[in-house]
N, C-alpha and C positions, 0 to 999 in steps of 0.2 A: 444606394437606397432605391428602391422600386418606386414604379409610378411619381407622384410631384405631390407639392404643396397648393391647394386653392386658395386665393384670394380673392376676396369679391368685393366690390367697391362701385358706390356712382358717386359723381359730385350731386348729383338731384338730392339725395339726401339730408344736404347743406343746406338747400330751400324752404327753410322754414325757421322762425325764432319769436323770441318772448315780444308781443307788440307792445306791452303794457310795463307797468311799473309792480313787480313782484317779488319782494326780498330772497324768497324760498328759490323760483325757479329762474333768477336770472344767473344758475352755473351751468345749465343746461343750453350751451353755445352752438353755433354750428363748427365753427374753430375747433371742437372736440373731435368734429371725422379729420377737417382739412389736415392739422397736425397730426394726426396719426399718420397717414397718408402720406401727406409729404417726409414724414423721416422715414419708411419705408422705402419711400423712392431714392430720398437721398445717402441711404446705406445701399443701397444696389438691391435690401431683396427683395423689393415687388419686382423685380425685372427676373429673379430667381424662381417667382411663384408663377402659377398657372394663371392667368387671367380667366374669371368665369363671369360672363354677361348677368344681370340683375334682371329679373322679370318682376310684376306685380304678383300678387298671393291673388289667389281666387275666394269668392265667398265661402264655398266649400272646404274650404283648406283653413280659412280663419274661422268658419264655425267650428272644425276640431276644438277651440279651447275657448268659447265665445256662442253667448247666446245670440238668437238671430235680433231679439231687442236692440241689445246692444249695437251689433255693427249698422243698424236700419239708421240708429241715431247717428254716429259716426259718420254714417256717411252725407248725411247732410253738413256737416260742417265748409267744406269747400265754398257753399252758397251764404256764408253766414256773414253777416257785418260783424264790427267789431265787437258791439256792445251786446249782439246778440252772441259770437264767440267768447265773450267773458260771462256770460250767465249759465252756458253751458258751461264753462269748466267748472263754475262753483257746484256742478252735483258732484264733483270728484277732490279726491284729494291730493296736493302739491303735484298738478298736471298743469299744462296751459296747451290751450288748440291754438290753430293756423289756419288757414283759409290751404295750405298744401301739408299740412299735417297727415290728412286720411292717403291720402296718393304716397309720402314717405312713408307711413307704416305699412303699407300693402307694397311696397318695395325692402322693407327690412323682414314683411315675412318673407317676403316669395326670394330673397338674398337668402336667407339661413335653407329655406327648403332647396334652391340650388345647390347650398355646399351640401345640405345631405343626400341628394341625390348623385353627386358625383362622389362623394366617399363610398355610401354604398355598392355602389355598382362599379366599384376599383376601377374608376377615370383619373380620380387620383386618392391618394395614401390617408389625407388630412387636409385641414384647412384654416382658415380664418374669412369670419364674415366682419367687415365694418359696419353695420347699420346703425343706423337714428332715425326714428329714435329706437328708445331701448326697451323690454318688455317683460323684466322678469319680476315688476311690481303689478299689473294689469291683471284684474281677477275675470271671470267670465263676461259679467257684466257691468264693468268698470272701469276706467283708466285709473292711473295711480301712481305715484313716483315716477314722473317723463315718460312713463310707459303709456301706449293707446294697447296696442296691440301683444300679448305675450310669446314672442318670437319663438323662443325654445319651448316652453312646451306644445304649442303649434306644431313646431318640428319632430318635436318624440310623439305626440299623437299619428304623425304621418308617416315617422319612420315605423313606426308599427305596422300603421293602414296599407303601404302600399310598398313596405320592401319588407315584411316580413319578419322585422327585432322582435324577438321575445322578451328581451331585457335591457333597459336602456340605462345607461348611470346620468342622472346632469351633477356637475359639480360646479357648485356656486360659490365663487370667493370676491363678487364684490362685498363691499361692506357696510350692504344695507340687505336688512335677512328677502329674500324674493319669495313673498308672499303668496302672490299668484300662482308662483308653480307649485310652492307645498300644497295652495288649496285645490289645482287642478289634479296630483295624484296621491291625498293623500289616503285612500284606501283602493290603492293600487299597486300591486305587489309587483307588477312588470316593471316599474318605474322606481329605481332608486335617488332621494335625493337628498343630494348634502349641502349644508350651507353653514358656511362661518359669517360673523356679522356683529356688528358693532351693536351691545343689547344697556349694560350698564343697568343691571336689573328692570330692565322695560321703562327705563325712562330717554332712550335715544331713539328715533324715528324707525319703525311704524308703530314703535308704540305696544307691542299686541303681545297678548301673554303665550299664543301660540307660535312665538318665535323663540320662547327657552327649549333646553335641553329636553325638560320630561315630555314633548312634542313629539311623540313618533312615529305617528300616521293612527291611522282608525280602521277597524275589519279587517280584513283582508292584509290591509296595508300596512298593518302594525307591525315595526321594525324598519321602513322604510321609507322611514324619513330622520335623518340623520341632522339637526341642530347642534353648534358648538357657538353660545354666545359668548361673546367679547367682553363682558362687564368691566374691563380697563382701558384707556387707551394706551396708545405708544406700542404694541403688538411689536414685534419684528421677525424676523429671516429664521430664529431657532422657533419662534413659536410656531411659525407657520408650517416647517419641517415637521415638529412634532406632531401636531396635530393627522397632516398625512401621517408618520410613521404609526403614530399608535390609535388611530380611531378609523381614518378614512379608505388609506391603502386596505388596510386588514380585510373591512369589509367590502371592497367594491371585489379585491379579487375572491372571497368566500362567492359574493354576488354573480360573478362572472359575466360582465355586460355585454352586448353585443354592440355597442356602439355606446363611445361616449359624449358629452356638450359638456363645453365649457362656458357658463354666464363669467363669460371673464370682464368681470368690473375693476377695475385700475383706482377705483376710491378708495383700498386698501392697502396704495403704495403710500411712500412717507412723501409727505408736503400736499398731504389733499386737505384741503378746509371742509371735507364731509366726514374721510374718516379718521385721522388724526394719529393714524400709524405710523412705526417706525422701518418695515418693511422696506428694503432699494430693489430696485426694479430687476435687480439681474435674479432676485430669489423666483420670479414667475420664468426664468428658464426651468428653474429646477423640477418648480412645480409641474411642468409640461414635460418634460420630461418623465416622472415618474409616473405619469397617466398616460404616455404615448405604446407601452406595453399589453397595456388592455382592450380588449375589441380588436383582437390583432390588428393594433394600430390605427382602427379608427374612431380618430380626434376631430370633434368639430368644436372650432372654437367662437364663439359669439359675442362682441363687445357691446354689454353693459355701461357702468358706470365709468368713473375715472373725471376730475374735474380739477386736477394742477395740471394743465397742459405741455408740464414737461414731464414731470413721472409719467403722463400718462401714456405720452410717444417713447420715451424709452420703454415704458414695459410691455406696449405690443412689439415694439423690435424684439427684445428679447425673446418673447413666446414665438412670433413668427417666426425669428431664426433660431429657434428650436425644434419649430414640426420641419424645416428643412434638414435637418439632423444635423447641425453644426452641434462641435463642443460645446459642455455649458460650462458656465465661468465656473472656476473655485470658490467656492461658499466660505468665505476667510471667515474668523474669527468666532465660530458659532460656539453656541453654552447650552445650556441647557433652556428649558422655556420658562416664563418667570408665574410667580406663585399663583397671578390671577388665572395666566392662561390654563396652570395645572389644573386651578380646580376645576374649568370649564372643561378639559380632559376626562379628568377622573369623572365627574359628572355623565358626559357623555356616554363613554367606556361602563359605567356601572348601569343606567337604564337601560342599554340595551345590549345587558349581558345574556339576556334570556331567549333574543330573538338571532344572535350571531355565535356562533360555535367559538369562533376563532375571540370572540370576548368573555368566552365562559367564566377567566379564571381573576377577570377584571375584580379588584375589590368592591364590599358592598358598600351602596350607596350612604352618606356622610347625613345627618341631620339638615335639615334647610335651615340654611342661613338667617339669624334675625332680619338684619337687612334685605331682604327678600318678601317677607310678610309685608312690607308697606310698599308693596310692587303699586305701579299706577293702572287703573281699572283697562281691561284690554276693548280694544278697537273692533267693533265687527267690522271682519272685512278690509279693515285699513284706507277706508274709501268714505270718512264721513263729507260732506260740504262743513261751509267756515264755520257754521255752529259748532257742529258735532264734534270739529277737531279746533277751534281757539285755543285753549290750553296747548296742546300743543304744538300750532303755530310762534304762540307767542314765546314758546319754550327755546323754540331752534330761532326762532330771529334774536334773543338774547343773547343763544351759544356766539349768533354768529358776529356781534358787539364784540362778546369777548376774544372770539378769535383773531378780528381782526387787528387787537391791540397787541398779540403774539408775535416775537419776533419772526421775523421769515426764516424759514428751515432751507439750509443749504446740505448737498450733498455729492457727491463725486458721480461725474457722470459713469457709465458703468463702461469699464475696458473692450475694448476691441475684441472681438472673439473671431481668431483668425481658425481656420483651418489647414492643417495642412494639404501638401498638394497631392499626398498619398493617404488614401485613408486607410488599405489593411493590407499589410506584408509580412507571410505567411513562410514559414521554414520547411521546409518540407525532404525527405529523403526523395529521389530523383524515380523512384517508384510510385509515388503518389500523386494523384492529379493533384491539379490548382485549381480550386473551386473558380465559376468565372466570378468577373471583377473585383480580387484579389490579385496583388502580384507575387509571385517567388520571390524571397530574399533572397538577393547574392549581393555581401560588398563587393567593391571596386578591387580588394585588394585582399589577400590571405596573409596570415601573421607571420611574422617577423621567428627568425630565433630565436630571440630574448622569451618574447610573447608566449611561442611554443614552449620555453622550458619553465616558463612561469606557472601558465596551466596546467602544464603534466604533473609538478611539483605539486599543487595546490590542491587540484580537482579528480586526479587522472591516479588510476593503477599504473604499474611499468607493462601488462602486460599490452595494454589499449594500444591500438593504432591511431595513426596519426590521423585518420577521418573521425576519432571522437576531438582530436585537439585543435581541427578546425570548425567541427560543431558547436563547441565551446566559443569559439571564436567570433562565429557566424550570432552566437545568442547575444554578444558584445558589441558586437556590430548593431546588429537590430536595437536594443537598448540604447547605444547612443544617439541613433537617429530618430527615435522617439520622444528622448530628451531634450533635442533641438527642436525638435516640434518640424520636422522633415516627414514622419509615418505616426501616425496616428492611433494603431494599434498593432497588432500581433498574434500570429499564432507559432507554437513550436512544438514539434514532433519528439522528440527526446528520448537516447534509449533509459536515464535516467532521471525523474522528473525530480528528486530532494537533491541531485547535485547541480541541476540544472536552477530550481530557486537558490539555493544556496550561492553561485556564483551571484546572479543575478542582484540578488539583495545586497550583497558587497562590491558590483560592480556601480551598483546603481548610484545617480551624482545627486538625485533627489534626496531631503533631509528627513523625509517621512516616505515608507512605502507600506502600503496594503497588502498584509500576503493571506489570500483565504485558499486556506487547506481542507481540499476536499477527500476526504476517504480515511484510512485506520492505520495506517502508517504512520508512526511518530515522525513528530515536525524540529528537521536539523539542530540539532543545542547550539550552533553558531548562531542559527536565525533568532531564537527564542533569548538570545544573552543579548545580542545587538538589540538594542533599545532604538534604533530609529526604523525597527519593522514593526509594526503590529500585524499579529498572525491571528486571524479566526480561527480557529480547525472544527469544523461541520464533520458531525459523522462520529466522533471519537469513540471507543468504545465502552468508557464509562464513565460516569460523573465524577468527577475531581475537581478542588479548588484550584484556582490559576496560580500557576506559577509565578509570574508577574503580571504589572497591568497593562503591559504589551503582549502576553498570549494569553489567550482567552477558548478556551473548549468548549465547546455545545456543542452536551451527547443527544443522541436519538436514540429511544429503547428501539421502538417501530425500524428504524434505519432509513435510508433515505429515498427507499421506497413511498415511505407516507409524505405523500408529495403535500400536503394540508401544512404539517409540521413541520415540512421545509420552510413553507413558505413564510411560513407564521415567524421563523427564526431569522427568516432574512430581512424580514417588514421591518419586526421587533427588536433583532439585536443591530443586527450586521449593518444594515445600512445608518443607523444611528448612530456606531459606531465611525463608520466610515467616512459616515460625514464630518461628524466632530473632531473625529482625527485628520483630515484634513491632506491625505495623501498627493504625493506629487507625481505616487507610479502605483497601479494597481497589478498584482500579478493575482492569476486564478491559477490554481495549481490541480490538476484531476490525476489523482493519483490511481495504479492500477487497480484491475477488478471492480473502481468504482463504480455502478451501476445506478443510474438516475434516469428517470422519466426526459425522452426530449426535448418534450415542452418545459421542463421545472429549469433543464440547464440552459436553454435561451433566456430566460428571465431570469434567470441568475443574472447571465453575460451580457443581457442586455442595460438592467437595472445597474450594474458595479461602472459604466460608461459615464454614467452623472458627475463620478469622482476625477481629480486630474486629469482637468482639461478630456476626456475622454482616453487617454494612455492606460491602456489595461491591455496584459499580455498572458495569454494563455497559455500553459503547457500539461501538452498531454504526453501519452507515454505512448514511443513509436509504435507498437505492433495493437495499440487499439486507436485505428484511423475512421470508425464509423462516426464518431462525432464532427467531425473536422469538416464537415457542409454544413450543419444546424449550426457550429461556432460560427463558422464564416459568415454565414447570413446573419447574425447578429452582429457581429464586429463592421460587416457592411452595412448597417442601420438600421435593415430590415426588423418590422417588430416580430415578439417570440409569439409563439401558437400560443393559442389561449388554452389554458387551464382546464377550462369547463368549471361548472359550482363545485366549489370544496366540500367535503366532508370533512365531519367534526374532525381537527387533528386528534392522535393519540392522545390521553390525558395525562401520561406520565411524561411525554416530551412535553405538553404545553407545563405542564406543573417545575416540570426542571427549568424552564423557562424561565417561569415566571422569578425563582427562588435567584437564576442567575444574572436576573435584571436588577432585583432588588439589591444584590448583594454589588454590583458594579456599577451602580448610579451613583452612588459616592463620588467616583473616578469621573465619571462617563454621566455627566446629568442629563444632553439628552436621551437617556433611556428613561426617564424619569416619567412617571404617568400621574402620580399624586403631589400636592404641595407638601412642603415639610412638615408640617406642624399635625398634618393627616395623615401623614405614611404609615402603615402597620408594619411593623416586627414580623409577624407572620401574614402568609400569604392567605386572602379570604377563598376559603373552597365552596 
């Protein structure tokens, strides 16, 4: 992987806490940086990441998202006694000042504007900022939710102002909706934002009617603003999966950002007494992962919330050693997502079918819910003092009676995520370069007799020589040391690619593998009978019902040319697929003549890495070696060239689509977009 990982940290940040007696903000600790921090250090990868010094923000840089009122008062606090520090917070709402509060938030902007000056300008790949406090509640002229200062979009106003983004994504998955940034863009079409959040028909904190679904921005900016509320709790790892597969992925890559942020808040892991999710920390690898593709790769990540102080340090490990490109863990046990999150889904997915191509084919919007009509009156601004918000103050100090009568949630800490000590070992006929850092495969040792007449028998014509029987050999060899977890991934040259899966899948020790068939060639009848392969076949050439619920066809009228309609297929099917099947070996199989956009088949190759432990083995077919540098750089962690904005896919591939989702969620729930009781029979056009 090119260039490093940023991490940016001060202990000064720590320097500041609750003086007083306040039920709401005494979770808002300094112990939320220190802990993150220290298990960082004590997994080894802050020592892996790039260390980047913290400066203070300039007035200029926090007027980007801040009126000059505001920061004037702000900054008198430093001079303030105590009693005059608690009558200034009561113009804001669940905030508390400091006497070094203004100094730590003009250190959490000018943190988040370091990492984005150094992604920018490829010093490094990605990053992670630690600051406090946090800013994605904090409206222009407000503080708000432990927020003073609103870090991220500070930073997307600046990554505009002064390095030239056109398009910026923030994606917000703490699990309190962030206010402030919807109101700072939301009739701004540069700026796409999404957020999921704990809503419970507007009766969970901030309260505001413009944190549901029909929320989508205003002028200009209508369509760009993406809300998925939570109205249940206990969320988990399928819901949050789905929600990326079928609302968020779709449209950020339609969007094509130039740079993404992450308000990565950790209140949405399981055992937080804010958000009361069921979420384990190793599902924010995944999550990071499938957003480390977009903005060729540049990630900047910004900690928000998070307030169990042990989810909270395992799940910055996990994201952190994610932008390092380690494996992500196995996503065990996923289902589908449960009936609340659906309808928040479907929801989503139908209001802004008219602003995303790639949602066209979304069903139409469901009657509002009774329970909806007695929503609680919304908040201007989410900023009232104790009048304006009593109610609900008095609301969350109750929850928080009852919560503390709840048993304690225990949960397994999340497994070691080892890497191997070889990341990509490449098969190559002895005419072909070796991409650099890649190595050539050669075992220690060529096969035996037995071996040789096993393969001949098996695989092999009588008339083949004996360099296709060590070829064979050589793909057995690589397979088992991937298995071991000795190489990591794989490329292979092969004069013939359906007998080279065909081995492979029978060779293989794993009890599930991933086979996605790329091109017009039918897929082996060994493959397709063996039930512990599941075969995608992309490309097919015409619609037909699956044979089993292990091979699965998705045609393309367009072909795979209409790089939209690829993609839309890999968002929508493939990786839902892939996930819930739960593979222990990925093989990507490019069969001849295939012909694909560059860009579309890095983000294939990059995107299928998320799956088993990262063990994904590509084979292409010898005498077409132009791919075999854009493979390699993917397999060596590099992200894929971006896309550029999508056009509408085809409508007869989205429409096949759609009909082949619905007809395999049966099987396969998470492909599921609607709850049960609301699914249509036919597809809505």
């Amino acid at each position: 992987m090119k260039m490093g990982t940023a991490l940016i940290y001060d202990e000064e940040m720590t320097k500041y806490k609750l003086l007083w007696v306040d039920p709401v903000c005494k979770i808002e600790v300094p112990e939320r940086l220190i802990v993150s921090y220290e298990a960082l250090v004590k997994s080894g990868l802050a020592d892996r990441c790039v260390s980047i010094p913290v400066r203070e923000a300039t007035d200029a840089e926090i007027l980007l998202a801040h009126s000059e009122e505001y920061l004037e008062a702000v900054k008198k606090t430093p001079f303030m006694h105590l009693e005059e520090l608690m009558t200034f917070t009561q113009k804001y709402g669940d905030v508390y000042f400091h006497p070094n509060i203004y100094h730590c938030a003009k250190l959490a902007v000018g943190a988040t504007l370091q990492l984005v000056d150094n992604v920018m300008t490829g010093k490094v790949r990605n990053g992670m900022a630690l600051v406090r406090p946090p800013g994605h509640h904090s409206q222009s002229s407000a503080a708000n939710g432990f927020c003073v200062f609103n870090n991220v979009a500070i930073a997307a106003q600046y990554a505009k102002k002064h390095h030239k983004a056109k398009r910026v994504l923030i994606v917000d998955w703490d699990v309190h909706h962030g206010q402030g940034v919807q109101y700072c863009f939301e009739d701004d079409p540069s700026v796409l934002y999404f957020s999921w959040h704990r809503y419970e028909h507007q009766s969970f904190w901030p309260n505001l009617k413009e944190s549901d679904f029909d929320s989508v921005g205003s002028g200009k900016g209508a369509g760009f603003n993406v809300n998925v509320p939570w109205n249940k709790v206990g969320m988990g790892n399928s819901d949050y999966l789905a929600v990326f597969f079928h609302v968020l992925l779709p449209v950020a890559y339609e969007f094509s950002p130039d740079l993404v942020f992450i308000c990565a808040g950790f209140d949405s892991a399981i055992g937080d007494p804010e958000g009361h999710m069921s979420a384990t920390p190793d599902i924010f690898a995944h999550l990071t992962h499938l957003l480390m593709n977009l903005a060729d790769g540049k990630v900047c990540a910004v900690l928000e919330g998070g307030y169990n102080l042990t989810s909270l340090a395992q799940s910055v490990c996990q994201t952190v050693q994610t932008l390092l490109g380690d494996p992500a863990p196995r996503p065990a046990q996923l289902g589908g997502a449960c009936e609340s999150a659906l309808e928040s889904i479907h929801s989503a997915r139908s209001i802004h079918k008219k602003y995303w191509s790639c949602l066209q084919h979304a069903a139409a919007p469901f009657p509002e819910e009774p329970s909806s009509k007695n929503r609680r009156p919304a908040q201007q601004g989410g900023s009232q003092g104790p009048e304006g918000d009593a109610g609900g103050d008095a609301q969350r100090e109750e929850e928080k009676v009852e919560e503390k009568e709840e048993e304690e949630i225990v949960w397994p800490e999340p497994l070691r995520r080892v890497a191997p000590s070889l990341r990509s070992a490449l098969l190559l006929p002895d005419a072909v370069e070796c991409p650099d850092g890649c190595a050539r495969f050669s075992p220690a040792h060529g096969p035996g007799p037995l071996e040789r007449a096993r393969l001949r028998k098996s695989y092999l014509k009588e008339s083949e020589d004996e360099a296709s029987v060590t070829l064979l050999y050589n793909l057995t060899a690589l397979l088992g040391q991937m298995e071991k977890n000795e190489i990591r991934n794989g490329l292979a040259l092969v004069p013939d690619v359906s007998m080279a899966a065909t081995l492979l899948t029978s060779a293989s020790l794993s009890k599930r593998v991933l086979l996605v068939w790329m091109g017009e060639g039918p897929v082996p009848s060994q493959i397709i009978e063996d039930e512990k392969t599941l075969v995608v076949h992309i490309n097919s050439m015409e619609p037909h019902e699956a044979q089993s619920k292990y091979y699965i066809p998705i045609p393309l009228k367009k072909g795979c040319g209409d790089t939209a309609g690829v993609m839309q297929a890999v968002l929508g099917l493939l990786l839902p697929l892939g996930y819930q099947y739960e593979p222990g070996l990925v093989l990507l199989a490019r069969l001849p003549g295939y012909q694909v956009e560059g860009g579309l088949w890095q983000q294939l190759t990059c995107l299928l890495q998320g799956l088993a432990l990262g063990h994904t083995l590509v084979l292409l077919q010898e005498n077409e070696t132009a791919p075999v540098g854009i493979t390699a750089s993917c397999l060596l962690g590099n992200a894929a060239l971006s896309l550029g904005p999508l056009v509408a896919p085809g409508p007869e591939d989205v429409g096949s689509f759609e009909r082949l989702r619905l007809r395999l969620q049966t099987d396969w729930p998470l492909l599921q977009t609607t709850a049960p009781e609301k699914r249509r029979n036919k597809m809505d056009c």
